[in-house]
Backbone as JSON Lines, residues from 0, in Angstrom:
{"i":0,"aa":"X","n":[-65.68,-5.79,4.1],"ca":[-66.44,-6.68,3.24],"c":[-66.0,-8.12,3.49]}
{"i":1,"aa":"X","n":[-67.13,-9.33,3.74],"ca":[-66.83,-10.55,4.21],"c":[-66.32,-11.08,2.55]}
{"i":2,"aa":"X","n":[-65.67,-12.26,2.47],"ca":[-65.19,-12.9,1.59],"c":[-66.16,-14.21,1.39]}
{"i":3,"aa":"X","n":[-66.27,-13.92,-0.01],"ca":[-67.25,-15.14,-0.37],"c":[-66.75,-16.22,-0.76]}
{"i":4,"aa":"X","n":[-66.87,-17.81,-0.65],"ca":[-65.78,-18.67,-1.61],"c":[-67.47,-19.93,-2.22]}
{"i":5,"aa":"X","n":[-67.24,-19.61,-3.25],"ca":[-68.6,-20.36,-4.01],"c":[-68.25,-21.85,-4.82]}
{"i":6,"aa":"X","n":[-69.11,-22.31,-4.4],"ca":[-68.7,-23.67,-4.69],"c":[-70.13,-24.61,-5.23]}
{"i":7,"aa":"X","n":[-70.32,-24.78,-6.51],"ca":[-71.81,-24.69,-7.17],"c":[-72.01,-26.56,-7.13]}
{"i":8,"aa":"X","n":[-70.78,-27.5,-6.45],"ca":[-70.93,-28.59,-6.54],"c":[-71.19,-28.78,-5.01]}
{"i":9,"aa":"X","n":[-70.9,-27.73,-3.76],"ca":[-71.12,-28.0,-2.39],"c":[-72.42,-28.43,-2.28]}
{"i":10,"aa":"X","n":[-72.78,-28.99,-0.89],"ca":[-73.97,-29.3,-0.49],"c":[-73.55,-29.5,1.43]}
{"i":11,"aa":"X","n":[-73.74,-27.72,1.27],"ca":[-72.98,-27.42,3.17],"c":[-74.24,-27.39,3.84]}
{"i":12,"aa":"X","n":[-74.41,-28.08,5.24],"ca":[-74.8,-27.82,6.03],"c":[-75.35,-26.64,6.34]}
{"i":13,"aa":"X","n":[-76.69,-26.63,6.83],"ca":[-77.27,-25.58,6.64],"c":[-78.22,-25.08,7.81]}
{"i":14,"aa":"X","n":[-78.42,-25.92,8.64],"ca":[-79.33,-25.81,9.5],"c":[-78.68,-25.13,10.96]}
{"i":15,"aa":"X","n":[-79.44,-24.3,11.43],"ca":[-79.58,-24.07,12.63],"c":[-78.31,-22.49,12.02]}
{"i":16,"aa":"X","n":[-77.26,-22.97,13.23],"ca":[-76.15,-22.3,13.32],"c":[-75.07,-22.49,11.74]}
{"i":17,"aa":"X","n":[-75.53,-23.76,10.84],"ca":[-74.8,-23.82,10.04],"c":[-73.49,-23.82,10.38]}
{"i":18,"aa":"X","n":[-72.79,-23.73,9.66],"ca":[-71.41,-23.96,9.71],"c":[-70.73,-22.6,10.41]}
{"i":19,"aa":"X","n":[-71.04,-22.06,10.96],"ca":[-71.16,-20.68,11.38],"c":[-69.67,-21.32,12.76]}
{"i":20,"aa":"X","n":[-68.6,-20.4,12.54],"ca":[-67.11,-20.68,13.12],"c":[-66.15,-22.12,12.88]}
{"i":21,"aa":"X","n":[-66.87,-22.58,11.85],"ca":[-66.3,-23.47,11.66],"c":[-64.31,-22.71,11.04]}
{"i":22,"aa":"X","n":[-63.05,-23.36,11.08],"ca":[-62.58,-22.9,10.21],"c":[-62.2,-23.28,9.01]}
{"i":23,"aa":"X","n":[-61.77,-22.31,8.23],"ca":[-61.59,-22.61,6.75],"c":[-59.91,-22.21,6.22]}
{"i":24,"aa":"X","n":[-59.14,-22.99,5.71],"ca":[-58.04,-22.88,4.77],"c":[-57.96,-23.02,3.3]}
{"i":25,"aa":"X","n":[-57.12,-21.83,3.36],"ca":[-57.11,-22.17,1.47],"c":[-56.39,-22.36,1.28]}
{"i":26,"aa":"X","n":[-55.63,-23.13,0.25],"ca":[-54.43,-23.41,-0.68],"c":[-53.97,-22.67,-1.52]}
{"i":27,"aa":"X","n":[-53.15,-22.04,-2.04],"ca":[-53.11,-21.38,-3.48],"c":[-52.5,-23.08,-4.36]}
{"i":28,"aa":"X","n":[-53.05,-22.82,-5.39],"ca":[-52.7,-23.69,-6.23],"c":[-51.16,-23.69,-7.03]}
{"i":29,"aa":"X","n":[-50.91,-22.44,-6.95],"ca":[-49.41,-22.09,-7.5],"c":[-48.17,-22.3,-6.8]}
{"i":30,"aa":"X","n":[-48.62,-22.16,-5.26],"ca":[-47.23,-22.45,-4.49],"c":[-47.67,-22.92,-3.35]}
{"i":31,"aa":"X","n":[-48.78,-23.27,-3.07],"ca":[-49.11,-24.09,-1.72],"c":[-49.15,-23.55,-0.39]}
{"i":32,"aa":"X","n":[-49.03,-21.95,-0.75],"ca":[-49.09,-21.38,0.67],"c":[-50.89,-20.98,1.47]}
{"i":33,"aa":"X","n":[-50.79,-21.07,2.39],"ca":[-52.35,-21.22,3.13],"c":[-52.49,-19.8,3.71]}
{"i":34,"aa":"X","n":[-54.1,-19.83,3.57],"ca":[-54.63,-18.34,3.89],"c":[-55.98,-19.03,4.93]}
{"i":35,"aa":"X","n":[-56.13,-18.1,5.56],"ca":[-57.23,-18.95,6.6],"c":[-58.41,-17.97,7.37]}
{"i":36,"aa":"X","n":[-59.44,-18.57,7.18],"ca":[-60.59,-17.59,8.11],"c":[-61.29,-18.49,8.9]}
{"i":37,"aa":"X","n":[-62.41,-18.12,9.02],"ca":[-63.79,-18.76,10.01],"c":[-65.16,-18.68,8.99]}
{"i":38,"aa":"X","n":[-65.8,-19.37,8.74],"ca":[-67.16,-19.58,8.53],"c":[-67.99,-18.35,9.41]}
{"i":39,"aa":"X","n":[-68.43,-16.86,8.79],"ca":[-69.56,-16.32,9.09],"c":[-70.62,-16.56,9.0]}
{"i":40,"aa":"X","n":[-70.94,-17.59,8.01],"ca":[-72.31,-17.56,7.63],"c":[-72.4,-18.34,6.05]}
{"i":41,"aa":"X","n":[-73.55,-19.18,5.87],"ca":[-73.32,-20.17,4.48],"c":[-74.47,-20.76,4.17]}
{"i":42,"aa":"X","n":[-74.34,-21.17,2.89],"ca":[-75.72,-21.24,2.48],"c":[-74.84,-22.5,1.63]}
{"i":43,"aa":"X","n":[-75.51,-23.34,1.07],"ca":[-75.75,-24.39,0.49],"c":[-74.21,-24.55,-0.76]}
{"i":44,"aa":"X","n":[-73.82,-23.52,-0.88],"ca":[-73.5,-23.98,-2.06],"c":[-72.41,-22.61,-1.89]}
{"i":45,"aa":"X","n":[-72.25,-21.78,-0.75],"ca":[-70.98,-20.48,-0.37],"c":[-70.92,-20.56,1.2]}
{"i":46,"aa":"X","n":[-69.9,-19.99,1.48],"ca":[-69.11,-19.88,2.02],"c":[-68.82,-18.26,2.43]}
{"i":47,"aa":"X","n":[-69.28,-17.57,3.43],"ca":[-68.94,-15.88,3.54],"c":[-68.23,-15.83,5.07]}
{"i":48,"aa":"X","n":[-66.94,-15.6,4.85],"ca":[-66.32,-16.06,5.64],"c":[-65.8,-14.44,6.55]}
{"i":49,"aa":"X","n":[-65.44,-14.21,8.26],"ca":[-65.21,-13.73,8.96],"c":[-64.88,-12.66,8.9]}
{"i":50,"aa":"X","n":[-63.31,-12.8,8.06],"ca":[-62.63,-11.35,8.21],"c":[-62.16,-11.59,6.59]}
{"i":51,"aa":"X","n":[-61.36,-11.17,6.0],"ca":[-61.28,-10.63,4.6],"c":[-59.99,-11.61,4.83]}
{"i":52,"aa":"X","n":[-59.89,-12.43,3.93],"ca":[-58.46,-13.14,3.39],"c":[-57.21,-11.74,2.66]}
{"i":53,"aa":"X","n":[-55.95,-12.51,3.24],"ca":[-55.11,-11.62,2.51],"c":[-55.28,-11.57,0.96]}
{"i":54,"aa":"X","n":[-55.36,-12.62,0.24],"ca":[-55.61,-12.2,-1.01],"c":[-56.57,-12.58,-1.34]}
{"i":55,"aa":"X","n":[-57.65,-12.53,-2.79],"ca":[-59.07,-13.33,-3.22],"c":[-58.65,-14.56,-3.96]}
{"i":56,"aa":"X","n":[-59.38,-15.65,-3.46],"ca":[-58.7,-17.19,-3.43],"c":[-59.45,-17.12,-5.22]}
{"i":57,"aa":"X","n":[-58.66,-18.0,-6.12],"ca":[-59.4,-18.29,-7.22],"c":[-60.36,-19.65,-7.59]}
{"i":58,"aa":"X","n":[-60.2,-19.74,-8.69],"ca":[-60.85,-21.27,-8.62],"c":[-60.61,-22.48,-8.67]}
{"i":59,"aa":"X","n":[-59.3,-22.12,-8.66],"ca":[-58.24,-23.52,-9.12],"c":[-57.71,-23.64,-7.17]}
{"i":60,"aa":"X","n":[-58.05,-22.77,-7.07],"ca":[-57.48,-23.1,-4.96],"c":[-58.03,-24.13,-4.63]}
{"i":61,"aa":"X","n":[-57.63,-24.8,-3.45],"ca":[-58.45,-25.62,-2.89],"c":[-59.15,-25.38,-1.22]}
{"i":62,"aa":"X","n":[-59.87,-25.49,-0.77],"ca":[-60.61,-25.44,0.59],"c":[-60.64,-26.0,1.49]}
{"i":63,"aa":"X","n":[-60.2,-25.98,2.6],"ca":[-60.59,-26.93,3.63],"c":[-61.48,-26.95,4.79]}
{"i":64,"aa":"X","n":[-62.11,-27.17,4.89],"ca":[-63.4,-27.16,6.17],"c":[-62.97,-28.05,7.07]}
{"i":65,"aa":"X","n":[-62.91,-26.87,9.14],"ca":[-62.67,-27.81,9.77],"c":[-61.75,-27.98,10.35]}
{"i":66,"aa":"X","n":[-60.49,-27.78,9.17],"ca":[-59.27,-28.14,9.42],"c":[-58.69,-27.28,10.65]}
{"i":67,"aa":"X","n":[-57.69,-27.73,11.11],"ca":[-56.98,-26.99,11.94],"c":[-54.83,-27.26,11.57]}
{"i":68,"aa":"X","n":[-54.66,-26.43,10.86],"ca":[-53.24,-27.16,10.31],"c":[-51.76,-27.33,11.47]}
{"i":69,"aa":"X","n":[-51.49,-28.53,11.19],"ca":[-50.56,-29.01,11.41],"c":[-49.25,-29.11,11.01]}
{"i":70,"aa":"X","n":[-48.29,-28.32,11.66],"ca":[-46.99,-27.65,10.8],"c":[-45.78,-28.29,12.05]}
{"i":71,"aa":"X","n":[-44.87,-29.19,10.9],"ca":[-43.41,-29.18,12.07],"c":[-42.04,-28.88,11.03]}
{"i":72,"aa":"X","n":[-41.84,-27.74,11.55],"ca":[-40.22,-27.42,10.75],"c":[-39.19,-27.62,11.28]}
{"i":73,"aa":"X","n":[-38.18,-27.74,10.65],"ca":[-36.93,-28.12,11.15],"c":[-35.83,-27.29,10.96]}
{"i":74,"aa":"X","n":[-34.81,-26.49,11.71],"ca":[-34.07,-25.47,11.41],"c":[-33.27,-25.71,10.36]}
{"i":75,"aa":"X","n":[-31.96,-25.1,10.24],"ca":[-31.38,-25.61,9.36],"c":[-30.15,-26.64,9.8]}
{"i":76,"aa":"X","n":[-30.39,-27.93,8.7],"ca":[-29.16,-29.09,9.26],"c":[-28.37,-29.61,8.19]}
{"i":77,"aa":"X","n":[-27.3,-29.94,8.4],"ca":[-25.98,-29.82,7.99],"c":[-25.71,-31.59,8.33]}
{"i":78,"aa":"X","n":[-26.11,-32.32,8.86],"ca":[-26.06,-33.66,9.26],"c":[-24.38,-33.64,9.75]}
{"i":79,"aa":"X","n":[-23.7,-32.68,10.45],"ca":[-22.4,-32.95,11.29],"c":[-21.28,-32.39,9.66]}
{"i":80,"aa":"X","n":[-21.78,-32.37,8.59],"ca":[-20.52,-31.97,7.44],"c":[-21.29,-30.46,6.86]}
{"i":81,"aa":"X","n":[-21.32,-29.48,7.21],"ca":[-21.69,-28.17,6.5],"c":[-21.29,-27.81,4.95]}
{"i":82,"aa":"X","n":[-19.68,-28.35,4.67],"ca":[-18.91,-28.09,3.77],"c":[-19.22,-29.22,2.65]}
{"i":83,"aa":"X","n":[-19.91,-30.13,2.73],"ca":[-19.94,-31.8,1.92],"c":[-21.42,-31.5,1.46]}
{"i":84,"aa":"X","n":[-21.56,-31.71,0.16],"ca":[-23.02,-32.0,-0.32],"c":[-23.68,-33.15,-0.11]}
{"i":85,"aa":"X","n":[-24.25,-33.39,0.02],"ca":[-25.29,-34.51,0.38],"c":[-26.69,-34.87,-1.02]}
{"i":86,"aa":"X","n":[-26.59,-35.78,-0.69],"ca":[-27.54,-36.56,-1.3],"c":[-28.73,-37.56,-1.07]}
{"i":87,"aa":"X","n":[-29.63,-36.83,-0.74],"ca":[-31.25,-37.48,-0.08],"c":[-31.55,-38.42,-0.6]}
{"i":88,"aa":"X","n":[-31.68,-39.73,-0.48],"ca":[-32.29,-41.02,-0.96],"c":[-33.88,-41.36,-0.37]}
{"i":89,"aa":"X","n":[-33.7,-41.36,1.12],"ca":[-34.69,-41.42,1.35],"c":[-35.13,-41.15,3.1]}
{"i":90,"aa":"X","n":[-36.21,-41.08,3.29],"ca":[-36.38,-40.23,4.58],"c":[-37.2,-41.53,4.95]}
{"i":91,"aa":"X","n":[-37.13,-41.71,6.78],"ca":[-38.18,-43.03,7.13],"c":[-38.97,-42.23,8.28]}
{"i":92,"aa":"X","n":[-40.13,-42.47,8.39],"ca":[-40.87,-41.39,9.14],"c":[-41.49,-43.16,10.64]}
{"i":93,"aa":"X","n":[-40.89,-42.95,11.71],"ca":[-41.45,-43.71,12.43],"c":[-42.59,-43.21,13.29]}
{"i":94,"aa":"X","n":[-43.53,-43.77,13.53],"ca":[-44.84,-43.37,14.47],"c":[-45.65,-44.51,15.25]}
{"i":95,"aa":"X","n":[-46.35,-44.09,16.54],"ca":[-47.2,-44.76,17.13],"c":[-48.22,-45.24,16.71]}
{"i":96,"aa":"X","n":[-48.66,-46.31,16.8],"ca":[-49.86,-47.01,16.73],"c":[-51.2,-45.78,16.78]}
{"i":97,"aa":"X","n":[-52.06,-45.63,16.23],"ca":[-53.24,-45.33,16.66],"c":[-53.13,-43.58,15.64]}
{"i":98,"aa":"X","n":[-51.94,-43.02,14.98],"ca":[-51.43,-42.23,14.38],"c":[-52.21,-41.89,13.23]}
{"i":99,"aa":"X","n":[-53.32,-40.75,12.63],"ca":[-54.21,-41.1,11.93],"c":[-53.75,-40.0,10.32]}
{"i":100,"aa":"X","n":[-54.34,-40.58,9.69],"ca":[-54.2,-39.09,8.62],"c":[-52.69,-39.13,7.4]}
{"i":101,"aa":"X","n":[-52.51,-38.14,6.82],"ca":[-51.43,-38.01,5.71],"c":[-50.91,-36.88,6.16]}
{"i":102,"aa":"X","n":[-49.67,-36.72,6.17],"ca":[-48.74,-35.99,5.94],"c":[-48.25,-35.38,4.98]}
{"i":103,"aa":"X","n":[-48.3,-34.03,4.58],"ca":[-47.31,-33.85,3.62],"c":[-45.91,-33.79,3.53]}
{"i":104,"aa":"X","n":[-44.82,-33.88,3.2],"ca":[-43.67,-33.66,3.4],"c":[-42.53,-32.46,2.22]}
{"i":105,"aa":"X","n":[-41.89,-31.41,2.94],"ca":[-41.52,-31.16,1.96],"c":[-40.03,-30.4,2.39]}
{"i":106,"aa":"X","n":[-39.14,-30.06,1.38],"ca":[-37.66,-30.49,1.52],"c":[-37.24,-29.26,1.01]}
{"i":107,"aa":"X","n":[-36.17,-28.49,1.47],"ca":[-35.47,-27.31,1.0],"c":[-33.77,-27.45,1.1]}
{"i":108,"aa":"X","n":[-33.28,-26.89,0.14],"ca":[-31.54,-27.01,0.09],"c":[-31.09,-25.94,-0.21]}
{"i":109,"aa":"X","n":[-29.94,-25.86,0.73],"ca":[-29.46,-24.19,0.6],"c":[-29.96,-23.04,0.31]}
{"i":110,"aa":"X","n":[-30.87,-22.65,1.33],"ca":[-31.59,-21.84,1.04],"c":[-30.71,-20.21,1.29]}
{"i":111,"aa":"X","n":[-31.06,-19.15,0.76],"ca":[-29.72,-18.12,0.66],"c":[-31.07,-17.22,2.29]}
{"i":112,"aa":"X","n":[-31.83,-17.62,3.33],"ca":[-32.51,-16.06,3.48],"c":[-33.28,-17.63,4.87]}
{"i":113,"aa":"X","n":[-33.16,-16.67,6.05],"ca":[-33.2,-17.65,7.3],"c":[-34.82,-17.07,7.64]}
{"i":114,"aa":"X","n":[-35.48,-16.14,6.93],"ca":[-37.06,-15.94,6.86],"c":[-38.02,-16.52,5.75]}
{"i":115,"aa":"X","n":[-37.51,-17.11,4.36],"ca":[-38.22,-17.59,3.8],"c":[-37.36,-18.68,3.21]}
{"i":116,"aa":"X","n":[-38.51,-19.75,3.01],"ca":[-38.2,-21.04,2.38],"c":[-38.6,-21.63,1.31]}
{"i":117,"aa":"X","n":[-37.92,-21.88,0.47],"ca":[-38.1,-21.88,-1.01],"c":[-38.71,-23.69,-1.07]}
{"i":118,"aa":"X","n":[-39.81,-23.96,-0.34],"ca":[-40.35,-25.08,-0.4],"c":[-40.54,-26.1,-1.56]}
{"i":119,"aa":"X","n":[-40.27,-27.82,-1.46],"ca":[-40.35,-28.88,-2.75],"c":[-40.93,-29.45,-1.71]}
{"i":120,"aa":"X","n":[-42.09,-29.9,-3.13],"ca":[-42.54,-31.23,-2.27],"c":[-42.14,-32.32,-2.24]}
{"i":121,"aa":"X","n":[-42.02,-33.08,-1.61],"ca":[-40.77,-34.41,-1.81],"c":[-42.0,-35.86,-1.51]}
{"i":122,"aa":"X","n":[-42.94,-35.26,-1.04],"ca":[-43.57,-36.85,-1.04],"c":[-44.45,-36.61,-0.1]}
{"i":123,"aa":"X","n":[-45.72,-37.7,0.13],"ca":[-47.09,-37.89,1.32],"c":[-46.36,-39.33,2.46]}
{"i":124,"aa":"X","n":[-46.71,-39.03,3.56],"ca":[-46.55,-39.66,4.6],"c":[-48.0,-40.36,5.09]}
{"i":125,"aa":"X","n":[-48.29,-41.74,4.93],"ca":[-49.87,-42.75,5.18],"c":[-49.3,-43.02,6.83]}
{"i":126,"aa":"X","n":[-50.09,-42.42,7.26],"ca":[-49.91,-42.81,8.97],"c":[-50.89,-44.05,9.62]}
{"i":127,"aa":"X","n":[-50.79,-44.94,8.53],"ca":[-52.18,-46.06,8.66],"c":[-51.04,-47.18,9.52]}
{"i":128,"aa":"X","n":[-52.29,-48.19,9.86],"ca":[-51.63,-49.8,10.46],"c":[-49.79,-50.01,10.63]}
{"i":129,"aa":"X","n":[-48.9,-49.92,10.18],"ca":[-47.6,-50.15,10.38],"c":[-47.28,-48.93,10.63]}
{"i":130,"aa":"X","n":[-46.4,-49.17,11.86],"ca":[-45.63,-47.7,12.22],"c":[-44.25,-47.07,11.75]}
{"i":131,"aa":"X","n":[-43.85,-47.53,10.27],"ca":[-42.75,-47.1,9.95],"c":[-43.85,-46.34,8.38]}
{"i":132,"aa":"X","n":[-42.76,-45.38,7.19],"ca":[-43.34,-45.55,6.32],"c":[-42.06,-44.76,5.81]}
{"i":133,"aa":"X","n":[-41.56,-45.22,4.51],"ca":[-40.29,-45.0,3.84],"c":[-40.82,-43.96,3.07]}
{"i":134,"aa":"X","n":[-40.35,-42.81,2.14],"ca":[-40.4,-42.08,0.74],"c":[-39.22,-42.0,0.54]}
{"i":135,"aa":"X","n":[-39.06,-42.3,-1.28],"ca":[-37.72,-42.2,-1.48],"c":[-37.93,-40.39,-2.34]}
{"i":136,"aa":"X","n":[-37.03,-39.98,-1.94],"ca":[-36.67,-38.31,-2.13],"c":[-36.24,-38.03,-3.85]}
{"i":137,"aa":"X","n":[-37.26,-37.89,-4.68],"ca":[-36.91,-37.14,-5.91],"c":[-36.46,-35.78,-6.39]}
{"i":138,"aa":"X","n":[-37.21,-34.76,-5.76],"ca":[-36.92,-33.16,-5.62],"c":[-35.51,-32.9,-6.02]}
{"i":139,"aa":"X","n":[-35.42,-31.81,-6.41],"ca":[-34.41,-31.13,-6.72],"c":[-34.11,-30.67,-5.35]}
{"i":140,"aa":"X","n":[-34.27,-30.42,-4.23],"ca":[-34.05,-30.27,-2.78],"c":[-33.4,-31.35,-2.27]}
{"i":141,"aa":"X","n":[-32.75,-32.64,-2.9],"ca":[-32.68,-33.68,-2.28],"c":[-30.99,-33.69,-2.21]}
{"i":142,"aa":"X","n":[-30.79,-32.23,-3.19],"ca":[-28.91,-32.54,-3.05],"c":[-28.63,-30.53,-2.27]}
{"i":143,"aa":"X","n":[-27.61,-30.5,-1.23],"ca":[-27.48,-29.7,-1.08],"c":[-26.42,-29.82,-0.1]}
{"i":144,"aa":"X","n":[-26.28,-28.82,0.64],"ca":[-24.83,-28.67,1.51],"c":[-25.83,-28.4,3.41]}
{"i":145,"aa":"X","n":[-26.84,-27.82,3.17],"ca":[-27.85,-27.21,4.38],"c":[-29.15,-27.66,4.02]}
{"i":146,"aa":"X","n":[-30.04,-28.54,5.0],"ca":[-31.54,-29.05,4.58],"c":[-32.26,-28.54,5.68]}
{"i":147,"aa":"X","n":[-33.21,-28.19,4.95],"ca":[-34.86,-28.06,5.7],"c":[-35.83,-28.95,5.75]}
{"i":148,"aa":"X","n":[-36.5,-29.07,6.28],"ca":[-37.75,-30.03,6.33],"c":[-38.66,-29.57,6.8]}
{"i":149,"aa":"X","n":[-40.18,-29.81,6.5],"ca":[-41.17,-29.52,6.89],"c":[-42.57,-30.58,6.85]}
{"i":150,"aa":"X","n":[-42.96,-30.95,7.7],"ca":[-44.53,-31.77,7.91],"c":[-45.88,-30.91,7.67]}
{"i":151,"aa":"X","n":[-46.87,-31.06,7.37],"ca":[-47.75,-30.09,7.1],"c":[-48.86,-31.44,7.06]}
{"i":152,"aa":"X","n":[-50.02,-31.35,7.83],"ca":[-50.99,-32.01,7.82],"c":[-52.35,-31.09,7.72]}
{"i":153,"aa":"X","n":[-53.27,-31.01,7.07],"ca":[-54.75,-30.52,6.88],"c":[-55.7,-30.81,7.3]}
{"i":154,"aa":"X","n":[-56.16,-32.43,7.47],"ca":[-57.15,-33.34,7.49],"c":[-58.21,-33.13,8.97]}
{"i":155,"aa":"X","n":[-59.05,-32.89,8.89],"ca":[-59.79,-32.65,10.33],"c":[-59.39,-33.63,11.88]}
{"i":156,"aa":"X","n":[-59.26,-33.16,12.61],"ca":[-58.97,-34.17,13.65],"c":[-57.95,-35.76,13.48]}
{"i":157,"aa":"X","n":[-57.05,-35.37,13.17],"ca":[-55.78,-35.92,12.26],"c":[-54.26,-36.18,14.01]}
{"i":158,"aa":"X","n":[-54.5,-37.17,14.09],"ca":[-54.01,-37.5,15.53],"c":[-52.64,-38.39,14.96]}
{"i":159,"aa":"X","n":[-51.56,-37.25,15.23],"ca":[-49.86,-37.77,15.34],"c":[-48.88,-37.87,16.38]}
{"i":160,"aa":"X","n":[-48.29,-38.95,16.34],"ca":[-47.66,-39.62,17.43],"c":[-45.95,-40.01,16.51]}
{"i":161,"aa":"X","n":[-45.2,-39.11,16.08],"ca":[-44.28,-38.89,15.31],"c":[-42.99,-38.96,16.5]}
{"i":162,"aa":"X","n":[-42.27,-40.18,16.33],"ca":[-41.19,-40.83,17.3],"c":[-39.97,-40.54,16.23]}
{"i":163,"aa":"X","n":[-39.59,-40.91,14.99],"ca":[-38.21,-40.76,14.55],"c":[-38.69,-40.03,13.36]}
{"i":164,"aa":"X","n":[-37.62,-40.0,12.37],"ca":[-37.29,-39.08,11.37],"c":[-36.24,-39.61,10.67]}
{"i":165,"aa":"X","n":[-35.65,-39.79,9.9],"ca":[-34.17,-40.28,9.72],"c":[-34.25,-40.52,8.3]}
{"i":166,"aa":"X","n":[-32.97,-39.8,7.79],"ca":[-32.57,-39.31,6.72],"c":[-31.46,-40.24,6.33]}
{"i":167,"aa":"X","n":[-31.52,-41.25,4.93],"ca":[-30.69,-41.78,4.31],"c":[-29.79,-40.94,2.89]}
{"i":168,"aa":"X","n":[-28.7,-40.84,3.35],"ca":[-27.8,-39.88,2.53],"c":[-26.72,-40.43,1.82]}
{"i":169,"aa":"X","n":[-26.04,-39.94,0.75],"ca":[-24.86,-40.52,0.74],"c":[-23.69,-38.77,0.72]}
{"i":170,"aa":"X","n":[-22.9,-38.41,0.27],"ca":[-21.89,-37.1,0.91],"c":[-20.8,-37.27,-0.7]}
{"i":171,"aa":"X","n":[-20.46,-36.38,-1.02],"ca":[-19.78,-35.89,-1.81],"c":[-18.6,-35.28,-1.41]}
{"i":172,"aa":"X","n":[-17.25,-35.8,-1.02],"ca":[-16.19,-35.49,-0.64],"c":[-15.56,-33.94,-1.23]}
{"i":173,"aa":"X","n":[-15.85,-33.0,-0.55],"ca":[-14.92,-31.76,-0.79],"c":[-14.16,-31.22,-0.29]}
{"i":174,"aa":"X","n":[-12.83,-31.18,-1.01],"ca":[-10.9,-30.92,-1.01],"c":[-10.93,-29.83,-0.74]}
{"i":175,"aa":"X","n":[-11.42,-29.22,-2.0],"ca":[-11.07,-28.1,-2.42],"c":[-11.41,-26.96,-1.25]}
């Protein structure tokens, strides 16, 4: 059975082939994890999509048409002190000229399990006109002993040219 996703404010493309392979992502609204198909077939105002999503998206999800997602993770880092907690102030994201689209960014600390990541969102990355762009780090992910990181972009045809990264910290001296 194809999966329907209805949307009574759309106004999709309709002609010819329609949106027919286009692809589609969903959001869950609860934890931000993505589920993804292809456009089978659509009518004005749904969406009956390829193969059956792992779960049935609700209404509070969000949709993306088009998209093709953009994911960069980072193993796990210790910034040279494993044993010293740290403290995230702020992250500077440098990029090339011509760099289009938003970024999401998001931040994990000590995580206990090297297959899943207990994801925060820590802030959006504007890849517009100046090629630097600062966020200062609020999350509860921002103090820890081991950090993760992750980039996640959505936006259709979303062109990144991502040169530095660099993490402003301060360290918590441990004796004991």
């Amino acid at each position: 059975m194809k999966t329907l996703i209805a949307d009574s404010g759309a106004a999709f493309y309709t002609t010819g082939d329609a949106l027919c392979g286009v692809p589609v992502i969903v959001m869950d609204k609860d934890d931000g994890s993505l589920i993804s198909s292809r456009v089978y077939s659509n009518t004005a105002t749904g969406l009956k999509l390829d193969c059956p999503l792992s779960r049935a998206p609700d209404r509070y999800d969000a949709y993306f048409l088009g998209s093709i997602p953009f994911a960069l993770e980072s193993g796990d880092l210790t910034f040279g002190a494993p044993q010293e907690i740290k403290n995230i102030a702020y992250v500077t994201f440098e990029f090339e000229r011509g760099s289009l689209g938003v970024l999401d960014f998001y931040l994990a600390a000590d995580q206990e399990s090297q297959t899943s990541t207990a994801w925060q969102y820590a802030g959006s990355v504007a890849l517009k006109g100046r090629t630097t762009y600062r966020i200062p780090i609020t999350c509860p992910a921002q103090r820890g002993r081991t950090f993760r990181w992750l980039l996640l972009g959505l936006r259709p045809g979303q062109k990144i040219t991502l040169t530095h990264l660099t993490f402003e910290f301060g360290q918590e001296a441990n004796f004991g």
